[in-house]
C-alpha positions in Angstrom: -34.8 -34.3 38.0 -34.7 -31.1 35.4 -32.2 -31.6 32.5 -30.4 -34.3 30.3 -27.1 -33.1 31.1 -23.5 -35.0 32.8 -24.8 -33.7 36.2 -28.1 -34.3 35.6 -27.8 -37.9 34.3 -24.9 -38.6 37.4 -27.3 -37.3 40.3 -30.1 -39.1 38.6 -28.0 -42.5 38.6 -27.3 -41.9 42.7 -30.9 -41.1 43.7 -32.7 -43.9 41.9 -29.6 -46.8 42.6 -30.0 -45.6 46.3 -33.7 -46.5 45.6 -35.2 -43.6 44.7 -38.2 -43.4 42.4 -37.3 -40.1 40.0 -39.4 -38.7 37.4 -36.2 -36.9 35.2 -37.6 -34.6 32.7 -35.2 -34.6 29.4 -35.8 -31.5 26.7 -35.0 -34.3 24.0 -37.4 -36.1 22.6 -35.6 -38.5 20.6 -33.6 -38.5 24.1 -36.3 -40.0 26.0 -36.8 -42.5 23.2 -33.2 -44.1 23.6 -33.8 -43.9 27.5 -36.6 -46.2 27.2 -34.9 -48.0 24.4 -31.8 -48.8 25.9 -31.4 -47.4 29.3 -28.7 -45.2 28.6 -28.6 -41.8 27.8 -27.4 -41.4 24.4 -25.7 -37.8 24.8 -24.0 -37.9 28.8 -22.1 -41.1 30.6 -23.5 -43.5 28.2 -22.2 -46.2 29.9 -24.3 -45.6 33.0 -27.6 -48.2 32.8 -30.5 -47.1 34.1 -33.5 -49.1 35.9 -36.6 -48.4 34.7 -38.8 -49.5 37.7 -37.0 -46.7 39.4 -36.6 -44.1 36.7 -39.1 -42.6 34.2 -37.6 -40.3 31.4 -39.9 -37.9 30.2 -40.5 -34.6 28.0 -43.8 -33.8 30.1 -42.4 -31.3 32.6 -45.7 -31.0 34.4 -46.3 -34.4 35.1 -42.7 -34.8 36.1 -43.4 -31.9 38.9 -46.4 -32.9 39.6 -45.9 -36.1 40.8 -42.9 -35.3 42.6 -41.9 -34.3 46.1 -38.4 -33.1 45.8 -37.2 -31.3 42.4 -33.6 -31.1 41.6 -32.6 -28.3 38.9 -30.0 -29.5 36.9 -30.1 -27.6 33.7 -27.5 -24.8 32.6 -28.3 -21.6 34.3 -28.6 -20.2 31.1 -31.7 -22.3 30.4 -33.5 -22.4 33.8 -35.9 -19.6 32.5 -36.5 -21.2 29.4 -37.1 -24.4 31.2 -39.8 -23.3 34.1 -41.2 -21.3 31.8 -44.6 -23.4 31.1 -44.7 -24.0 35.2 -47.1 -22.1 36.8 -46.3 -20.0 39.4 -48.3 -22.4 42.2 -46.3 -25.3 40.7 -44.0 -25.5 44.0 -46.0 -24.6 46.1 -45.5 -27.7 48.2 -42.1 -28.8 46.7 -38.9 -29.1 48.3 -36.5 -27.8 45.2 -32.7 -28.3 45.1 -30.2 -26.8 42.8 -27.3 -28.4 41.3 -26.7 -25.5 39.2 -23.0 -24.1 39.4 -24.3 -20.4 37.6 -26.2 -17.6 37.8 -29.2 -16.2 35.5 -27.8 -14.2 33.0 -29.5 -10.8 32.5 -30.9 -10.7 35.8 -27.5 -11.0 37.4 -28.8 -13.1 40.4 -28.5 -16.7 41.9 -30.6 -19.5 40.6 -32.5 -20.0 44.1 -33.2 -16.4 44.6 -34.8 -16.8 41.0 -36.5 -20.1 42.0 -38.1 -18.2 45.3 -39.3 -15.1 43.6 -40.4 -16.9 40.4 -42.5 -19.4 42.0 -42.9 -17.5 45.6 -41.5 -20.0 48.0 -40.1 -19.9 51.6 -36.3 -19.8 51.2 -37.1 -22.9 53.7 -37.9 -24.8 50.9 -34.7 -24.3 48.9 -30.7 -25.8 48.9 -28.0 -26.0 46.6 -25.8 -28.9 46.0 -22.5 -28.4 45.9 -18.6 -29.6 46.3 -16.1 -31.2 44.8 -17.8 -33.8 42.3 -17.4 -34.7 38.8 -19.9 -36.0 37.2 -17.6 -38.3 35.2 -16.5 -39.5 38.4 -19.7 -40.3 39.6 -20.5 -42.8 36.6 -17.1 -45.0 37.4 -17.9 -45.1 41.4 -14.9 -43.1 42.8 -15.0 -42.0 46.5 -17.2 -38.0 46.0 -17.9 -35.8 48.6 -21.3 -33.6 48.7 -22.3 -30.6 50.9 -26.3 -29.7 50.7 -26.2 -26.1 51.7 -29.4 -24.4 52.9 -31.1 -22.9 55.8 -33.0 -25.1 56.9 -30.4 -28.3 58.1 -33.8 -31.0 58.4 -34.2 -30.3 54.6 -30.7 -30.4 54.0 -30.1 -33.6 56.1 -33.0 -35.0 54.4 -31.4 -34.8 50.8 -28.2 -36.3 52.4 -30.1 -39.1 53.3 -30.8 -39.5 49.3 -27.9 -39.0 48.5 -25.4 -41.1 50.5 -23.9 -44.8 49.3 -20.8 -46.7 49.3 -19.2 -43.8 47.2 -20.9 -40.6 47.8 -20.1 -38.9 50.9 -23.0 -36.2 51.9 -22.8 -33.3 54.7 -25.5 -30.8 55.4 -24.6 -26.8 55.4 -26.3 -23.3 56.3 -24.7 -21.6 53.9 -27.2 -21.2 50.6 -26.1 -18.1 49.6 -22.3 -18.7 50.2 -22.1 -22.0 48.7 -23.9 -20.6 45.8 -21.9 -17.7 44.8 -18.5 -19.6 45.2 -19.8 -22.4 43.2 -20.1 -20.0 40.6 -16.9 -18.0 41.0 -14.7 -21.2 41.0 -15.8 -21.5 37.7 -14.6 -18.2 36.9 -11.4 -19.4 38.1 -11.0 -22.5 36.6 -11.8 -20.8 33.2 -8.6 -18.4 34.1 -6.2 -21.3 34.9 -7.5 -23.0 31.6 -6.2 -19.8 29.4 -3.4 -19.7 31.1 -2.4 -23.0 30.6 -3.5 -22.5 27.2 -0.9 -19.9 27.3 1.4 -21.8 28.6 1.9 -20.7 32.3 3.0 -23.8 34.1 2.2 -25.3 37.6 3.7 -22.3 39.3 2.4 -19.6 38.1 -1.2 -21.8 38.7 -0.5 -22.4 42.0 -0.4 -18.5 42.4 -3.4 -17.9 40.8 -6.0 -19.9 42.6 -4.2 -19.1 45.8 -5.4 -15.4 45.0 -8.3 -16.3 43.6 -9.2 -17.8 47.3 -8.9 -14.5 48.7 -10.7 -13.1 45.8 -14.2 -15.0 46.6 -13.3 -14.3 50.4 -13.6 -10.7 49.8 -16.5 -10.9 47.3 -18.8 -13.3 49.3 -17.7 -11.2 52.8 -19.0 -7.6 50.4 -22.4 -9.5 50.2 -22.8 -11.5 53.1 -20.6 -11.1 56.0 -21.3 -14.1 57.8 -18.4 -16.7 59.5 -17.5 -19.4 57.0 -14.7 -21.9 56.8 -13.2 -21.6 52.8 -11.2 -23.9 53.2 -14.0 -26.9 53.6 -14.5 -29.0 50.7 -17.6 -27.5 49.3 -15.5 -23.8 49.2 -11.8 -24.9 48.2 -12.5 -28.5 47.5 -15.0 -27.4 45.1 -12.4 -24.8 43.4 -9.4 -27.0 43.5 -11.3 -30.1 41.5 -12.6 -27.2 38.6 -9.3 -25.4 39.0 -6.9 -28.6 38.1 -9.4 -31.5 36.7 -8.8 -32.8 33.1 -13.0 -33.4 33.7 -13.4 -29.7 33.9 -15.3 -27.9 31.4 -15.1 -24.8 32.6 -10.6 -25.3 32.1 -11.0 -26.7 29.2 -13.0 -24.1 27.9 -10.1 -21.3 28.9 -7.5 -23.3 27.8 -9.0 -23.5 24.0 -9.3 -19.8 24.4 -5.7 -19.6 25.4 -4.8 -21.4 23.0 -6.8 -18.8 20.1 -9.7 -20.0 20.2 -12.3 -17.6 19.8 -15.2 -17.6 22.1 -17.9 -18.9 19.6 -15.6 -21.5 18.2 -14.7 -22.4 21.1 -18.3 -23.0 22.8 -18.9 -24.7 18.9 -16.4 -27.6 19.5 -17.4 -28.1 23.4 -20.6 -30.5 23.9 -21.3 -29.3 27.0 -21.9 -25.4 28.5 -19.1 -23.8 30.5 -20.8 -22.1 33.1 -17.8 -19.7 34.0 -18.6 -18.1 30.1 -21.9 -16.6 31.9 -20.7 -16.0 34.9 -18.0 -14.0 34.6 -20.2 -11.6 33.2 -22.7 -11.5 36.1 -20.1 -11.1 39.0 -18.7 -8.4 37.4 -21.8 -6.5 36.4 -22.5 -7.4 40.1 -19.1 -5.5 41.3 -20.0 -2.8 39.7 -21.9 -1.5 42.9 -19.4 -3.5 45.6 -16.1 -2.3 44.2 -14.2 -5.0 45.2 -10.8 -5.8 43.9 -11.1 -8.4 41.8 -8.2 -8.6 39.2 -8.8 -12.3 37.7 -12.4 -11.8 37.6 -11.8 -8.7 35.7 -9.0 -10.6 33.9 -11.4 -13.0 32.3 -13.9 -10.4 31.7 -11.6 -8.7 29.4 -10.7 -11.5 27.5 -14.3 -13.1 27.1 -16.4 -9.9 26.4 -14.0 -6.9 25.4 -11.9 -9.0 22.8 -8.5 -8.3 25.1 -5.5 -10.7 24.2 -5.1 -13.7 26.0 -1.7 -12.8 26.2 -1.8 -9.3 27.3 -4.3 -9.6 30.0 -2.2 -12.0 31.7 0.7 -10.1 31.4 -1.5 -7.4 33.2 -2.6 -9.8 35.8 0.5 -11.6 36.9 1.7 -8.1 38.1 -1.1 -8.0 40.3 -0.7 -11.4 42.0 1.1 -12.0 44.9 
C-alpha cells in the first residue's frame, strides 16, 4: 500500500482484516512511529485499529515493493511522481499494480496507469483501477460499499476482488481501465461544481440539473477518446458521481462550496486536510479538450473559476443558461 492518506488507510484496513499481509509505505516518519505505537494512524480514520501481525508500516518504499506481490497506489495524483521517484524502472517488473487514485498527473495531462506503464514499462495486463461509489469514511464504520476493479485483464481483476470482498464491501470485476479512470476523475470535477454552487446558494434543483448534464458531459468526453459500449449508469460511472456529487464526506464538494462561498483557492486548500483532486483535474481535462473540442460547459465552468480568477457568481450565471 502507497500513501498515508483516508483511502489509503480504509483499503489498507479491508485487505489486511480480510487477512491480508500488507507492507503500507507512509511518507511520515513520525507517522509510522504512532502506527507501531498505537495502531492507529494518527492523521486519517483514527479510530480504525490496526493488527500488526498483518500490517507493517513503513518509510522504506523499496522494501515495501519489494517484498510485495500486488501494489496498490493510493497517494494524491499530484504526488505519484514524487513518490516512485527513487523506484527503479525494473521495480515492477513482476508486480501486479492497482490504482486507487481518482486524478490525473498534472503537467503531463495523462492518467495515473498510463504513467505507471510507461514509467516502469509494464504490460497494461498488469494494471487496474479501483473504483465506485466508496467513502473512505464509510469504510472505517462498516457500512454496506460497493467496488468495481476495472482492467483488461478480468483474472487480475477478479483476483483483487477476491481481496477485497467481506461482510461489507461488495466487489465486481470491469474491462473498462481507461473509462473507469477518466470518469473517476471528471466526477470530481463535478462534485467540485455542485460544491460552489451550493456555496452559492443554488438549491437541490438547480443540482439536480447540473449533474444530470454533467452525465452527458463525461458521455461525450470518454466516447471523443474511447468509443467503446459502456453502461454510465452502473455504479462505478454514476454511482461513483452521485456519492462525490451529494456526500457531506466529499472533499472534492466541500472544496467548491468554500470557494462558493469566497474562499480563495489557496485558502481554501490551507483550511482542508486532505487534497481535492478535482483542483488538478479540472485543469488536465481541459488542457486535454483543447484538441477534442467537446462541449463541455461545467468543465469549462470550473476552469474559469479555479485558474482565471472568474466570479463564482458570474460563471454560474453563464452556465445555468447552458443547461438544460
Amino acid at each position: 500500500m502507497i500513501g498515508g492518506g483516508s483511502w489509503a488507510t480504509a483499503l489498507t484496513k479491508i485487505l489486511s482484516e480480510n487477512g491480508a499481509q500488507v507492507g503500507w509505505w507512509l511518507r511520515s516518519k513520525d507517522d509510522v512511529q504512532h502506527l507501531l505505537r498505537t495502531r492507529h494512524n494518527p492523521r486519517y480514520l483514527s479510530s480504525v485499529a490496526f493488527d500488526l501481525n498483518r500490517v507493517f508500516p513503513s518509510t522504506d518504499l523499496k522494501e515495501v515493493v519489494e517484498d510485495a506481490d500486488w501494489l496498490v497506489l493510493a497517494v494524491p495524483a499530484a504526488f505519484v511522481q514524487g513518490a516512485l521517484d527513487k523506484l527503479d524502472r525494473d521495480a515492477l517488473r513482476d508486480k501486479r499494480v492497482i490504482s486507487a487514485i481518482k486524478g490525473m498527473i498534472p503537467g503531463k495531462n495523462v492518467l495515473v496507469t498510463d504513467y505507471v506503464a510507461e514509467r516502469f514499462r509494464l504490460d497494461v495486463e498488469q494494471l487496474g483501477v479501483v473504483a465506485g461509489p466508496c467513502h473512505a469514511e464509510e469504510v472505517a464504520l462498516e457500512k454496506q460499499s460497493y467496488l468495481t476493479i476495472g482492467g483488461p485483464d478480468l483474472e487480475l481483476a477478479e483476483d483483487f476482488c477476491q481481496l477485497l470482498r467481506n461482510r461489507y464491501v461488495k466487489a465486481h470485476p470491469a474491462a473498462d481501465l481507461d473509462g473507469i479512470e477518466y470518469c473517476a476523475v471528471m466526477k470530481n470535477i463535478i462534485a467540485l461544481t455542485c460544491g460552489i454552487a451550493h456555496g452559492l446558494g443554488y438549491g437541490d434543483n438547480f443540482q439536480a440539473v447540473l449533474v444530470s448534464n454533467a452525465v452527458q458531459e463525461i458521455r461525450r468526453f470518454l466516447y471523443a477518446l474511447s468509443p467503446n459500449q459502456r453502461d454510465l449508469s452502473a455504479s462505478a460511472y454514476l454511482g461513483d458521481l452521485l456519492v462525490t456529487a451529494y456526500s457531506q464526506f466529499s472533499r472534492n464538494r466541500t472544496f467548491g462550496n468554500m470557494v462558493g462561498r469566497g474562499y480563495s483557492v489557496k485558502s481554501a486548500q490551507m483550511e482542508m486536510n486532505m487534497v481535492a483532486e478535482g483542483y488538478y483535474a479540472v485543469k488536465s481535462i481541459y488542457e486535454l479538450n483543447k484538441k477534442l473540442k467537446v462541449s463541455m460547459p461545467i468543465t469549462n465552468a470550473a476552469y474559469h473559476i479555479l485558474y482565471e480568477k472568474i466570479s463564482p457568481a458570474v460563471e454560474l450565471e453563464i452556465l445555468k443558461e447552458k443547461l438544460k
